[in-house]
TIMARBA-178954 format. One record per residue (C-alpha): x, y, z. Coordinates in steps of 0.2 Angstrom, whole numbers, padded with zeros to 4 digits, always signed. Layout:
BEGIN
XYZ ...
//
This chain:
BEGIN
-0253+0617-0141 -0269+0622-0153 -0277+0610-0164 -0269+0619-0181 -0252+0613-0174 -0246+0599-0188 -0245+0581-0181 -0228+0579-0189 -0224+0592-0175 -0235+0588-0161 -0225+0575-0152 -0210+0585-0152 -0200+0588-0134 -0192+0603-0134 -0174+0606-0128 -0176+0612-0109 -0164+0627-0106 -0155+0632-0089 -0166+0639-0077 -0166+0659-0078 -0176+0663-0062 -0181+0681-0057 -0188+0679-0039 -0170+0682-0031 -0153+0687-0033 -0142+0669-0036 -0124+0666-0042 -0129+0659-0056 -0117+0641-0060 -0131+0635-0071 -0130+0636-0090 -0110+0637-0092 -0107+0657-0097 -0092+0666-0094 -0093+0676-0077 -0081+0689-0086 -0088+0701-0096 -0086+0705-0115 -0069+0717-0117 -0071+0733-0117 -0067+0735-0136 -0083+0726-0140 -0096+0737-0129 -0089+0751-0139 -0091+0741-0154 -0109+0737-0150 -0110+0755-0144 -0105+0762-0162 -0117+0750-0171 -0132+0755-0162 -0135+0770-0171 -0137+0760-0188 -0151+0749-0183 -0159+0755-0197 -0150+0747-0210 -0150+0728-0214 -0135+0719-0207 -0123+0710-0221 -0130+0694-0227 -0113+0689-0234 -0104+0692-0215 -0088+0696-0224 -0079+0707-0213 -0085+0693-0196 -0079+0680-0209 -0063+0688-0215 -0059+0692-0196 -0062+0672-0190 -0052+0664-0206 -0037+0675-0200 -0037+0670-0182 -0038+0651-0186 -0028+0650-0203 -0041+0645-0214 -0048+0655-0227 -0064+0666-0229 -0072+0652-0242 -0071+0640-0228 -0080+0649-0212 -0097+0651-0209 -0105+0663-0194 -0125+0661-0189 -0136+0665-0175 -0126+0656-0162 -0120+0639-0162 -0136+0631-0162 -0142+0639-0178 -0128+0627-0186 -0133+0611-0179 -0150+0614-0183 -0145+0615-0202 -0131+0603-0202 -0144+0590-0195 -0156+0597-0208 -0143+0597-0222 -0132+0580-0219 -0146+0570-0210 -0165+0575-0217 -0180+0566-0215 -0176+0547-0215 -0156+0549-0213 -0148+0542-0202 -0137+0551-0185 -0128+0545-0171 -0122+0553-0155 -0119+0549-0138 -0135+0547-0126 -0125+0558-0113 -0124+0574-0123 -0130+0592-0125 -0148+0589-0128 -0152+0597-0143 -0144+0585-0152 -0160+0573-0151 -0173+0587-0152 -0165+0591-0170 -0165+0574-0173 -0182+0573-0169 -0187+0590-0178 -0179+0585-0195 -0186+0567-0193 -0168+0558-0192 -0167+0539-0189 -0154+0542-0174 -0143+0531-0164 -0138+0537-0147 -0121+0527-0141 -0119+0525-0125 -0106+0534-0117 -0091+0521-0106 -0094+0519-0087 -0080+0534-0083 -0092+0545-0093 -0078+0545-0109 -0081+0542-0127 -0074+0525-0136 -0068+0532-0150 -0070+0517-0160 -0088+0514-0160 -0090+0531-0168 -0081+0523-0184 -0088+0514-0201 -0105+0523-0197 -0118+0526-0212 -0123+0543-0206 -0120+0560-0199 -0111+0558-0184 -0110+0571-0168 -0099+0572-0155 -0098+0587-0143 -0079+0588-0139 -0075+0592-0124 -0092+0583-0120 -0108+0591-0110 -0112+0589-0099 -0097+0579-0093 -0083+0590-0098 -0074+0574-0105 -0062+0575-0120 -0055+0567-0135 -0038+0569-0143 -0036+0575-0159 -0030+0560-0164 -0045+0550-0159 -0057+0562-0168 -0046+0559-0185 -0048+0541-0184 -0069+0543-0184 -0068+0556-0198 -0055+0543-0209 -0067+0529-0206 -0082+0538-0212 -0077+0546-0229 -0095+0544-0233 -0103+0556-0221 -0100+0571-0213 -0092+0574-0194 -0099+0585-0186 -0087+0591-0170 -0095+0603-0159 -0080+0610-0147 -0092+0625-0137 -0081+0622-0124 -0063+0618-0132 -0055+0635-0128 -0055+0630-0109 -0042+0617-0111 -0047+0606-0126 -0038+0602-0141 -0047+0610-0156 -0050+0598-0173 -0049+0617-0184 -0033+0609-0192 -0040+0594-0199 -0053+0604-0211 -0039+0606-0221 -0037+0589-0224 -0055+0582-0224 -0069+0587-0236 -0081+0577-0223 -0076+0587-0206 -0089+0601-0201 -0080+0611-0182 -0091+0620-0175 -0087+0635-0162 -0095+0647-0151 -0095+0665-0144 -0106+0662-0131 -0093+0653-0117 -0078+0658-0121 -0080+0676-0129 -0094+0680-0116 -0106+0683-0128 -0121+0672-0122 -0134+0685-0126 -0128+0692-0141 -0131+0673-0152 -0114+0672-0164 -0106+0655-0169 -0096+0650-0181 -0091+0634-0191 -0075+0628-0201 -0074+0617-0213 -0072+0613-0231 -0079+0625-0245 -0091+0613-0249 -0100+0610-0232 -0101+0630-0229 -0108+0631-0246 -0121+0619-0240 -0123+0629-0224 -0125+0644-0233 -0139+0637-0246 -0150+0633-0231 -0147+0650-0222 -0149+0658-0239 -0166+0650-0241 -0173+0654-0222 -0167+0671-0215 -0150+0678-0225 -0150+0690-0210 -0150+0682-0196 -0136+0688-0187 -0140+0706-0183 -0129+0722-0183 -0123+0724-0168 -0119+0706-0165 -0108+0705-0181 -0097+0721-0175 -0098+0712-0158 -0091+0696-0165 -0079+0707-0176 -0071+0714-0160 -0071+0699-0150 -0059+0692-0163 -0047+0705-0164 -0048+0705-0146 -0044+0688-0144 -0030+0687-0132 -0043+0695-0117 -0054+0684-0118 -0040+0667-0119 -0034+0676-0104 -0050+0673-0096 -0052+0657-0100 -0034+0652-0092 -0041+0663-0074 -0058+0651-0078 -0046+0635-0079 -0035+0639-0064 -0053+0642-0055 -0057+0625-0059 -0042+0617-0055 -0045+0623-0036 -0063+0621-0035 -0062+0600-0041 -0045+0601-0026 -0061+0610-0013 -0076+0597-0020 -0063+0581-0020 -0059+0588-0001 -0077+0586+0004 -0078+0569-0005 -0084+0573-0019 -0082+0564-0035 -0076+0576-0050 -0074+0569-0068 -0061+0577-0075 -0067+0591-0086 -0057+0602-0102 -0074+0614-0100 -0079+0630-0090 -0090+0615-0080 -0088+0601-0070 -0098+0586-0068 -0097+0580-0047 -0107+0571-0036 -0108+0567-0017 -0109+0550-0008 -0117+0564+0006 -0131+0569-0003 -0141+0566-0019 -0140+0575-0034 -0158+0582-0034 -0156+0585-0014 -0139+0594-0016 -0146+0604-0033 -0162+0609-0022 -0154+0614-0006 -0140+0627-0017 -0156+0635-0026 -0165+0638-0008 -0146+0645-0001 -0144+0658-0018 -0134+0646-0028 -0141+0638-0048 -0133+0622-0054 -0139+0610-0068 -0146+0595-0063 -0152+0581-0075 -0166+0567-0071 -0158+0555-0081 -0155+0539-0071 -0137+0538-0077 -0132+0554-0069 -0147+0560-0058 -0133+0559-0042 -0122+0573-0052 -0123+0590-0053 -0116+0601-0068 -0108+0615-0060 -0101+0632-0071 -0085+0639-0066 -0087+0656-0061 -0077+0668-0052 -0066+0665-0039 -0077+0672-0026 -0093+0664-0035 -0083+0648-0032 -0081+0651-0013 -0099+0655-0011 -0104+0639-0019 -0090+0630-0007 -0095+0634+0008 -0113+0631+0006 -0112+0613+0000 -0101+0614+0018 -0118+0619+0026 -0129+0607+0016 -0116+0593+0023 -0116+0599+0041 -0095+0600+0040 
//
């Protein structure tokens, strides 16, 4: 950190991303991307565009809009697409918190949520998440701010109804929902519908899990015309092009190639359904997850032990130092074969 650094800025803690080591070859379970890749459609796609690098990509992201309102039924006026999901919660914390605003969330959840809080100088509240790891619904209602609910939930894979996440959008006319469902195409129940119903609700999506597009950056957001004008102002007034060329025809293709990839994420859920039967074999506890993740933990071995005896074997988790859930692991559902690898070395870590 240099001395010119603001001091507004220099207590920050940065959000820690999954561990991208280079030293080995590992099969990597560690930051939840699809082990399938992108559809042949888009490679071309990418292909194609990479020959017009020296043009400006559009800053209205009408043909990526156009293509994302047909798929979810909404229209163009009510989707907005940025540099990956991220970019989104960054200025919705921006937009519908601010400096001095107020934010709530629960203390288990994806971790950028506190470091845009902190970022934006939000007065947050962090609920505390139920003793199976689930979300009371209620305590998310009558709020006074910007509330933020991963659904299904990271990293514990937990989900609410769409039911459940109406009653905290009625209850809080006053402020905007922010649902962020990265992980609802993998057995989730998506809250797109309600945007037609509530001025307040902002649903925000990714292509990084399901679409296997983790490296290209692309996400996306539904809601009412109002909010994705907001949205917009703030893009408008920081980088109008931040999604580039080749990730815009990326996205465009990924759409209209939709059924691939929700066929993937039925192979990713049939993956996990065998890999929670293995874990829950071995004695592991498993919550039960609607994500391409699980959350488990051993009465055999500690979480830390257990995350540190994988890495030495050629196998990445994601393990947390939190004291809640230091004994759990976060695991990615990869391939079949990924699976068996990770299965039989926990066997050798056990001794079983």
């Amino acid at each position: 950190m240099s001395r010119y650094l603001i001091d507004q800025y220099q207590s920050l803690e940065v959000y820690v991303p999954g561990e991208q080591p280079r030293d080995m070859q590992y099969v990597k379970l560690n930051t939840n991307e699809s082990p399938y890749p992108p559809s042949p459609a888009v490679i071309d796609a990418v292909t194609k565009e990479a020959g017009r690098l020296q043009l400006y990509s559009d800053p209205t992201l009408m043909e990526l809009r156009e293509a994302i309102a047909g798929l979810y039924g909404v229209k163009r006026e009510n989707v907005y697409a940025s540099n990956g999901s991220d970019d989104i919660l960054n200025f919705a914390f921006m937009a519908f918190a601010g400096k001095g605003g107020r934010a709530y969330f629960p203390d288990i959840s994806y971790g950028f949520y506190k470091v845009f809080g902190d970022l934006h100088g939000v007065n947050y509240t962090t609920i505390p998440l139920e003793e199976d790891f689930s979300i009371d619904p209620e305590k998310y209602h009558n709020l006074d701010g910007l509330v933020v609910i991963a659904n299904p939930n990271a990293p514990t894979g937990v989900a609410l109804s769409v039911e459940e996440i109406e009653g905290i959008v009625k209850s809080n006319p006053n402020n905007v929902v922010l649902i962020d469902e990265a992980y609802v195409d993998f057995g989730g129940e998506s809250c797109v519908g309600l945007t037609t119903k509530y001025d307040n609700l902002l649903v925000c999506q990714t292509f990084s899990k399901s679409r296997s597009m983790a490296g290209a950056r692309l996400g996306f957001a539904i809601a009412d015309a109002g909010l994705i004008g907001d949205l917009d102002r703030i893009r408008n007034t920081t980088n109008p092009y931040n999604v580039n060329r080749m990730t815009l025809s990326a996205g465009v293709a990924a759409i209209q190639d939709n059924d691939y990839y929700m066929d993937n994420c039925r192979k990713i859920e049939a993956t996990r359904a065998e890999t929670v039967r293995r874990l829950e074999g071995l004695g592991f506890t498993v919550i039960p997850s609607k994500a391409n993740f699980i959350f488990a933990k051993s009465d055999k071995v500690d979480g830390g032990t257990l995350y540190r005896e994988l890495k030495s074997r050629g196998v990445l988790v994601r393990h947390f130092e939190s004291p809640r859930i230091k004994d759990f692991n976060r695991i990615t559902i990869g391939t079949p074969e990924q699976m068996d690898v990770l299965v039989t070395k926990i066997k050798e870590i056990l001794g079983v």
